[in-house]
C-alpha positions in Angstrom: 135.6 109.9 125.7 132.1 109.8 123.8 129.9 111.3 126.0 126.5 109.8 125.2 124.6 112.6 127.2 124.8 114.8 123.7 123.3 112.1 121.6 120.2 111.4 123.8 119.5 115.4 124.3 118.7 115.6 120.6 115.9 112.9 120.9 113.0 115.6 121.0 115.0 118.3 119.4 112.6 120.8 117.8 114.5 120.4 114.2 113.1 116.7 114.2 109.3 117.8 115.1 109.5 120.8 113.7 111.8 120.2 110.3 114.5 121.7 108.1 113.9 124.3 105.3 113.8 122.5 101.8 114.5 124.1 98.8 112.0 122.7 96.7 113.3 121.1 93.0 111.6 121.5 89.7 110.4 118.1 89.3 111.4 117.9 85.6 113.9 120.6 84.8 115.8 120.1 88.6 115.7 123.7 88.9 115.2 125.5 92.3 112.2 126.6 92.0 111.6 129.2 94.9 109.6 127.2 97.1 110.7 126.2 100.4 108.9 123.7 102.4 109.6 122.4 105.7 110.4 118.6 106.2 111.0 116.6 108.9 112.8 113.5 110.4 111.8 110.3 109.9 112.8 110.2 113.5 109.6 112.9 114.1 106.9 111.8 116.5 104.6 112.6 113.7 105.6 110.6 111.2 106.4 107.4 113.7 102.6 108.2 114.6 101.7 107.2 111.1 104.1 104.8 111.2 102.8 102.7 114.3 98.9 103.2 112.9 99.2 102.2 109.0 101.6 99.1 110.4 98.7 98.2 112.4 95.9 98.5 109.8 98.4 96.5 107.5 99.0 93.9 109.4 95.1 93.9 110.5 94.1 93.8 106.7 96.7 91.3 105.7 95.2 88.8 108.4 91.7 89.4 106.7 93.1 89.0 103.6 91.9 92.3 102.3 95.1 94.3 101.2 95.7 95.7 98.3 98.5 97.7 96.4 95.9 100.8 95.9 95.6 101.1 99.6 99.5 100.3 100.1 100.6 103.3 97.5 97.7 105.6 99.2 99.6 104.8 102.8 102.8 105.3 101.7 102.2 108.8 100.3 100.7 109.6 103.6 103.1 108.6 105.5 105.3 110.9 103.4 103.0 113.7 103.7 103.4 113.6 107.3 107.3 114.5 106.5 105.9 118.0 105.5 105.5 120.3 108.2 104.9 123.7 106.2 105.4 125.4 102.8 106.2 128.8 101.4 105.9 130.0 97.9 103.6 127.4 96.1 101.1 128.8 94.3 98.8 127.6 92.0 95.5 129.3 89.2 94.1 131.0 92.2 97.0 132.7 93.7 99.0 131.2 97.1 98.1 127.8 97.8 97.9 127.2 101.8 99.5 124.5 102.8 97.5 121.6 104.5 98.7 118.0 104.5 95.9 117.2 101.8 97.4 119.7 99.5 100.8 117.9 99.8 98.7 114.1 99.6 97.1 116.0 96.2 100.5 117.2 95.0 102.3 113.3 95.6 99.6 111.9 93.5 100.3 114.3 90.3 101.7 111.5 87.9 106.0 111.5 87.8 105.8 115.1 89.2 104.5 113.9 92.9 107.0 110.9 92.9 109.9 113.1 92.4 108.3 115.5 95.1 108.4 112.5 97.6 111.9 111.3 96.4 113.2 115.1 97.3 111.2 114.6 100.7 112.7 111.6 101.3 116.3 112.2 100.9 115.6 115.5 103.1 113.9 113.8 106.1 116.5 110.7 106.0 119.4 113.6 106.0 120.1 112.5 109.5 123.4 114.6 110.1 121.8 118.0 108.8 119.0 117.3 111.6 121.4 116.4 114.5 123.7 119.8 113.4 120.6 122.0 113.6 119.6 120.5 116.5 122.6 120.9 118.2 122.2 125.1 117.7 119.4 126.5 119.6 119.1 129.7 117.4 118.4 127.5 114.4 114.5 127.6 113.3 113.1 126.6 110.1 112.0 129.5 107.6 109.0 128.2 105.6 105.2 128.4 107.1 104.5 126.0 109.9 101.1 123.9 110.5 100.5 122.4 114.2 99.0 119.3 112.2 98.3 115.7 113.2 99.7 112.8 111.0 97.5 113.0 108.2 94.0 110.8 107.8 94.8 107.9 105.4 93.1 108.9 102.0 90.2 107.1 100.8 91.7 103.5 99.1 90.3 102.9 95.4 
């Protein structure tokens, strides 16, 4: 008998919120690289925060007839961003680079580089399986650096 009880424990689990460890990819070369940033479920409360607001503003501008595809590519790599809950090992001229939600927005926007940074997000935080094992195991916590963040601020539209 399928006990539904273990399905709808997981619903808050702390690997959805708080996200998996990512081995980042070389974005040209596919090479691990040594970073490892934290991602979460799609299912996370912070990205269905974004979610619920840039649906909103959409549909709001859409009615007024002042949408463009500027504003929809600048919402769709926040509402990536918001996948990202931490980082550790990036690095840029000036030595470790912190992580902040805006330094992951910067990062997505880097032509062909930040697409394939998204694209790894993506298949991490739609990984459903890896996020319901590790939720199901108490003693398993995420390595890279964490940020209590809210969903990100959408980015100014050009």
């Amino acid at each position: 008998m399928f006990d539904i009880s273990t399905i709808k424990a997981l619903s808050g689990a702390d690997a959805i919120n708080d996200g998996l460890p990512m081995s980042l990819k070389h974005p040209i070369t596919g090479e691990d690289t040594g970073a490892v940033w934290t991602i979460r479920s799609y299912e996370s409360e912070a990205y269905k925060a974004i979610d619920r607001r840039k649906r909103t503003e959409g549909f709001g501008a859409l009615r007024k007839g002042k949408i463009n595809a500027g504003k929809l590519d600048d919402d769709e790599i926040a509402m990536v961003a918001s996948l990202v809950s931490g980082w550790s090992g990036m690095s840029d001229n000036s030595g470790q680079l912190q992580f902040s939600t805006e330094a992951v927005i910067e990062l997505f926007k880097i032509p062909i580089a930040g697409k394939n940074f998204m694209l790894q997000v993506n298949d991490m935080a739609e990984d459903n399986a890896a996020f319901f094992k590790a939720s199901s195991k108490t003693s398993q916590t995420p390595s890279a650096t964490k940020s209590a963040i809210s969903p990100p601020e959408t980015p100014n539209a050009t």
